[in-house]
N, C-alpha and C positions, 0 to 999 in steps of 0.2 A: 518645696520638697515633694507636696502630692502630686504634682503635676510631672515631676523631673520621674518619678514609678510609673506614671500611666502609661508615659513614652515608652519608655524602658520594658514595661511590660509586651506596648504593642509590638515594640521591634521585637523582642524575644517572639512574638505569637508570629511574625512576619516573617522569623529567620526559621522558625521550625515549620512551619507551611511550605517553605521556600524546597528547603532539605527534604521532606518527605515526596512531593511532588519528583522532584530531582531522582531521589532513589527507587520511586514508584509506588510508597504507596498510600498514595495519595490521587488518583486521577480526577481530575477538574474537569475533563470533556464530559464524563457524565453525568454530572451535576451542571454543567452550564451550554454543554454542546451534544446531548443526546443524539441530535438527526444526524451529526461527523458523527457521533461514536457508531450508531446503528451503519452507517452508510460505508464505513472504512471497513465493520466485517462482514457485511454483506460485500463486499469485492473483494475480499483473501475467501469468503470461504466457498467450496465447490458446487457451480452449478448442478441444481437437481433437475434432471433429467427420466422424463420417462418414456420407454420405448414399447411404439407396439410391438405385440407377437402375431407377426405374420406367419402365414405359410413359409414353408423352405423353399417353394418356389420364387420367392421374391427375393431371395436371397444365395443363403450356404445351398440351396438344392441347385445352384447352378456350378457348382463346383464339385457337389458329392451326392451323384445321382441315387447313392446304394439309400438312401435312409426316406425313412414314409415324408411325405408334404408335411404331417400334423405333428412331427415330431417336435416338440420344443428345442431349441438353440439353447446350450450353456456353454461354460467355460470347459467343460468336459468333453463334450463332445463337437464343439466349435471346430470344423475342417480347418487344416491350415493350409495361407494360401501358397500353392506349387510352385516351387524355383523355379519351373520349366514355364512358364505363362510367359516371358519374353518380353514383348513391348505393350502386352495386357497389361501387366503390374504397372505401369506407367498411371493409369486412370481408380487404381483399387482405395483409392481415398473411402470410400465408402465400406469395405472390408473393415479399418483399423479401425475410426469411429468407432461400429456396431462391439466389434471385439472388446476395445476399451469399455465400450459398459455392460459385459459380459465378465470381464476380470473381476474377481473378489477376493484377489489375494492380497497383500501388503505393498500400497505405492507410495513411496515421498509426493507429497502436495500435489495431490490428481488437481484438472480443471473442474472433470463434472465426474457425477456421480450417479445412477441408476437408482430410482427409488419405485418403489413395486408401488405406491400409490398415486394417482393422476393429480388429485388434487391436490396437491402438495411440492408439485413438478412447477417447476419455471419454463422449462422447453420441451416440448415432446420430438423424437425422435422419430423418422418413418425411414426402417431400413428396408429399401426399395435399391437393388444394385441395380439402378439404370443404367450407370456407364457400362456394366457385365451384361446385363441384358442385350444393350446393344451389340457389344462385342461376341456375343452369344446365340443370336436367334437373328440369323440373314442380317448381318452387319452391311451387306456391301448396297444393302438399298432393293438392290428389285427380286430377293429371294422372296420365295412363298412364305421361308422361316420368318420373317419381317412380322407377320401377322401376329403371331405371338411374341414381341416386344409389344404391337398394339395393345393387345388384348391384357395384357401384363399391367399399363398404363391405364386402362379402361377400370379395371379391377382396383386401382389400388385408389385410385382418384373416386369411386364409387366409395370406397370405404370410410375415405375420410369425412366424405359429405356427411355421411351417414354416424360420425363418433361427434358427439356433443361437447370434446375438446375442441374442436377446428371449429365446431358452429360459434363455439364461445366469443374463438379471438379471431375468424374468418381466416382462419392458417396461420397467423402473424405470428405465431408463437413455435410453427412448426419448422424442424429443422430437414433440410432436403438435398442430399448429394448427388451434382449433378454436374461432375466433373467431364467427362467427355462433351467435346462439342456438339455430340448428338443424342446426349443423353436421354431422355422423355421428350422426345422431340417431334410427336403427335400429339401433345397433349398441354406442354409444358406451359404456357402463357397462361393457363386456366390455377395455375400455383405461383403467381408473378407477389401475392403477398407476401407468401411462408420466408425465411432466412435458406438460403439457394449456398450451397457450397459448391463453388466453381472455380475453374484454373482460370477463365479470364471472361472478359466479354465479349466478345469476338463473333458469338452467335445468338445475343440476346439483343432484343430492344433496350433502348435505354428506360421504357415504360416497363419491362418485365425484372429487369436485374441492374444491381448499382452499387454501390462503394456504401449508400447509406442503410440499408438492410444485409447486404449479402456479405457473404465472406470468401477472399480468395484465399486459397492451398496453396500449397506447392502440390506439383506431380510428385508422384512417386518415382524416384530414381531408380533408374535400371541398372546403372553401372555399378559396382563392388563398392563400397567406401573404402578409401585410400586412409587407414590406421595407420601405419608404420611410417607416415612422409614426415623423416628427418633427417634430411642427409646436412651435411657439412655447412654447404652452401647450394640451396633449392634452386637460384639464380642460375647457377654455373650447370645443375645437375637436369635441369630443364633445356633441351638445346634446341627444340622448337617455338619460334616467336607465337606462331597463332595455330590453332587448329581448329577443323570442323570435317566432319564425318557426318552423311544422313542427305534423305533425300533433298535435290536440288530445284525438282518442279513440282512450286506450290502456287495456292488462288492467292489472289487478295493481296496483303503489304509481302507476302511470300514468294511472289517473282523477283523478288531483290536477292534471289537468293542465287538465279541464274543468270543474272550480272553480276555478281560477286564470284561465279566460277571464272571467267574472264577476267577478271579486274586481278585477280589474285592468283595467275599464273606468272611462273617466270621468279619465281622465290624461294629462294634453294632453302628457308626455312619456315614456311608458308605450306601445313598439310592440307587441301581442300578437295577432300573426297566424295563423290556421288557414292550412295549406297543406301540397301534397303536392309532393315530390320531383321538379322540373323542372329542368332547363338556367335556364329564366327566373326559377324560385326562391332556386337558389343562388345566381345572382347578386347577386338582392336580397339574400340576406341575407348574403353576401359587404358588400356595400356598409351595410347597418343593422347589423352588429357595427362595422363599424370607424368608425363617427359613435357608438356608443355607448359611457357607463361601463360598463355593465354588463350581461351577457349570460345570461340565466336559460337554467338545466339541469334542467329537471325530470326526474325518473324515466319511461321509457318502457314498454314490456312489459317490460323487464329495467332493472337499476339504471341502468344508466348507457347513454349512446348518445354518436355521432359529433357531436354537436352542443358538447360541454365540449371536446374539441381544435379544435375548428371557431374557439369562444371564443377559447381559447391562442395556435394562430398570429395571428389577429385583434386580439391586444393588448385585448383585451375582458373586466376582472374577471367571469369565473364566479361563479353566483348558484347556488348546486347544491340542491336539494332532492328528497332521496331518504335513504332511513332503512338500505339495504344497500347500499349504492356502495363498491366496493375500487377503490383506482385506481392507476395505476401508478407504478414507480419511488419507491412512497412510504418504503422506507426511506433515498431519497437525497436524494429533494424534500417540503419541506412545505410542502403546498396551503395552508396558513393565510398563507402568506405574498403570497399573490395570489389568494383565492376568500372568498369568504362562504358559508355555511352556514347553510342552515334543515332543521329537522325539517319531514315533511310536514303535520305538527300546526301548528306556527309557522304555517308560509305558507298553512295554510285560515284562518287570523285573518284577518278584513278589515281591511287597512290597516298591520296590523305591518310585512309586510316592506317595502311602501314606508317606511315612516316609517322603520326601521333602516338603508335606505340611505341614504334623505337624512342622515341624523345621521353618516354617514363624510364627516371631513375630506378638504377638497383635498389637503392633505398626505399624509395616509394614502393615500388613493386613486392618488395619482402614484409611492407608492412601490411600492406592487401590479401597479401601469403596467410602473413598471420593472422589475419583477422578472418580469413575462410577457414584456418584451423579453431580459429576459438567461436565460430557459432554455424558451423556444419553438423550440428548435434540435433539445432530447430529442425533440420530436415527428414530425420531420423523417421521412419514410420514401422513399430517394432509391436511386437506383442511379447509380454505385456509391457505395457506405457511403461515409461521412463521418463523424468522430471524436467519439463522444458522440452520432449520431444514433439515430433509435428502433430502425434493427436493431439496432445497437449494444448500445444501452443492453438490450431487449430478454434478446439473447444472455449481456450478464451478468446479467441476473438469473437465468437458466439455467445460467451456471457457478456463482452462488453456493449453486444446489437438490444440486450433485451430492455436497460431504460428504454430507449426507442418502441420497443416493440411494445411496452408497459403506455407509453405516451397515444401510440397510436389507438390500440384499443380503447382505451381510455375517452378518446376523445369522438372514436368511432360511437362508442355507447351513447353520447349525450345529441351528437347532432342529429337536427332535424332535416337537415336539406344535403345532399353531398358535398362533397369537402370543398366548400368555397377556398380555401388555401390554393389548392391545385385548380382552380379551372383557370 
């Protein structure tokens, strides 16, 4: 009989542990799994971040010459950036960033967060608008104006030597947008530790920049986003097979692009227009993505360009043809699920790649449709941030670099001889 209660009693102690657990409240991981418990909200909750305050020349003063160098940047007086900048908005990655930890109003589940004290910061911030600089101070290479993007470089790489955060973690911890292909590009190799925000690799060593430190963006799109695309039947309401608008001679995997005029005449639904970067350009082709299935991305001077997000908000299957293209968020998004894919070899065939598109069913096709409507949102680059937008999404992929960056330093601190790993 005593023994038939003890049971009885333990299952009752088994069923009500069982139940509370269940109902929550009860949690067993911190009592038995404290480093899951500490590790699971250390990855929900927002990267702390802290940014230098640089001069306005390093930054907003190159969009809003009226205001002194020394002035401070807030959410107040933060310039916004100009509709009228054209194929410049293309590179402003670095704009939204800084803005985003400028914002102090109310956001659903921000990435990172701005925190006024250093030591307390997980990644520091250097708002340096290289890619503005460039586009800003003798872009075309042999101006006088060149000299001050040097000098701009010269300055701000002096500064960081000189702040006792970067001595800390020898950059590794520092975050650095360097989206245009020629962005710090006197200087740049001398910053190959820090986490490098870049649209691709195309003009880095594989010693300076990588998949395992850095993070790729998306460009910023220049075209309108397509809100209203619901018609009936998208399929039917689309009556161009392929389209592509933009210049047609490029270096590098980018002369496929002037085989591809050729290859893809003689197509009564086939748009393939040369043209340069106008107000009256991107209109059209604002208007030729969104009558079209499907919107060709070829490789430019670098792998990838502003024209495959141009596609996305556009509701327009990407046609991508480029043989080194990294493209973003891709451990969250799979591009298979709304793009086509050719090697640059495939699409020098005459005729293949049309014939590969016509053979995609309606079916397939609307469901690629759909799936560019339901995450054409990641691309979004908006002030103020919005939940899962591209700073967003951006920012985490820069909390998910810092284990790494916590390993390196780490292990920087102990050794004696250089990193026998790497030689």
């Amino acid at each position: 009989m005593f023994e038939k209660a003890i049971l009885s009693l333990i299952f009752l102690l088994l069923l009500v542990i069982t139940y509370s657990v269940f109902i929550g409240t009860v949690d067993i991981r911190s009592h038995f799994f404290p480093l899951l418990q500490s590790t699971a909200q250390s990855c929900s909750a927002p990267l702390r971040v802290y940014m230098y305050d640089l001069p306005r020349r390093f930054h907003v003063g190159m969009l809003d010459h009226s205001s002194p160098d020394g002035l401070p940047v807030t959410s107040e007086n933060l310039p916004r950036w100009p509709r009228s900048s054209g194929i410049k908005r293309q590179h402003s990655v670095e704009y939204w960033l800084m803005a985003s930890l400028l914002y102090d109003g109310e956001s659903e589940e921000r990435e990172a967060v701005r925190v006024s004290d250093p030591d307390t910061a997980q990644a520091f911030f250097v708002p340096f608008f290289s890619s503005l600089s460039f586009n800003t101070h003798g872009h075309n290479m042999t101006d006088p104006d060149t000299e001050f993007d040097r000098q701009l470089q010269i300055e701000i790489l002096e500064f960081l030597r000189n702040s006792k955060y970067w001595q800390k973690s020898g950059g590794r911890d520092h975050v650095i947008p360097m989206t245009h292909p020629n962005a710090f590009r006197f200087l740049r190799q001398q910053l190959n530790a820090s986490i490098l925000i870049v649209a691709d690799f195309g003009r880095y060593p594989r010693s300076m920049s990588n998949l395992s430190k850095d993070v790729v963006a998306p460009y910023v799109h220049v075209v309108e986003s397509f809100t209203d695309d619901n018609p009936p039947d998208p399929f039917v309401a689309r009556k161009t097979l392929l389209f592509f608008q933009g210049n047609t001679i490029r270096k590098d995997e980018g002369k496929v692009r002037a085989k591809l005029a050729k290859i893809l005449t003689g197509y009564d639904d086939v748009h393939y227009e040369r043209s340069a970067p106008t107000t009256k350009s991107i209109k059209e082709s604002t208007e030729g993505m969104r009558s079209s299935k499907f919107c060709l991305h070829p490789a430019g001077d670098t792998p990838s360009s502003c024209r495959l997000f141009d596609a996305i908000v556009s509701h327009c299957v990407p046609v991508i043809v480029s043989d080194r293209i990294e493209l973003p968020f891709e451990d969250e998004i799979d591009y298979s699920e709304f793009s086509v894919f050719f090697s640059i070899k495939e699409a020098g065939q005459p005729g293949y790649m049309i014939d590969q598109l016509r053979q995609i069913p309606k079916e397939r096709w609307i469901e690629m449709w759909q799936r560019l409507k339901s995450i054409s949102h990641y691309y979004e680059f908006q002030y103020p941030p919005k939940k899962e937008d591209a700073v967003n999404m951006v920012w985490r992929q820069v909390k998910n670099k810092i284990p790494g960056v916590q390993l390196a330093v780490h292990r920087h601190r102990r050794l004696k001889i250089p990193d026998w790993w790497s030689i």
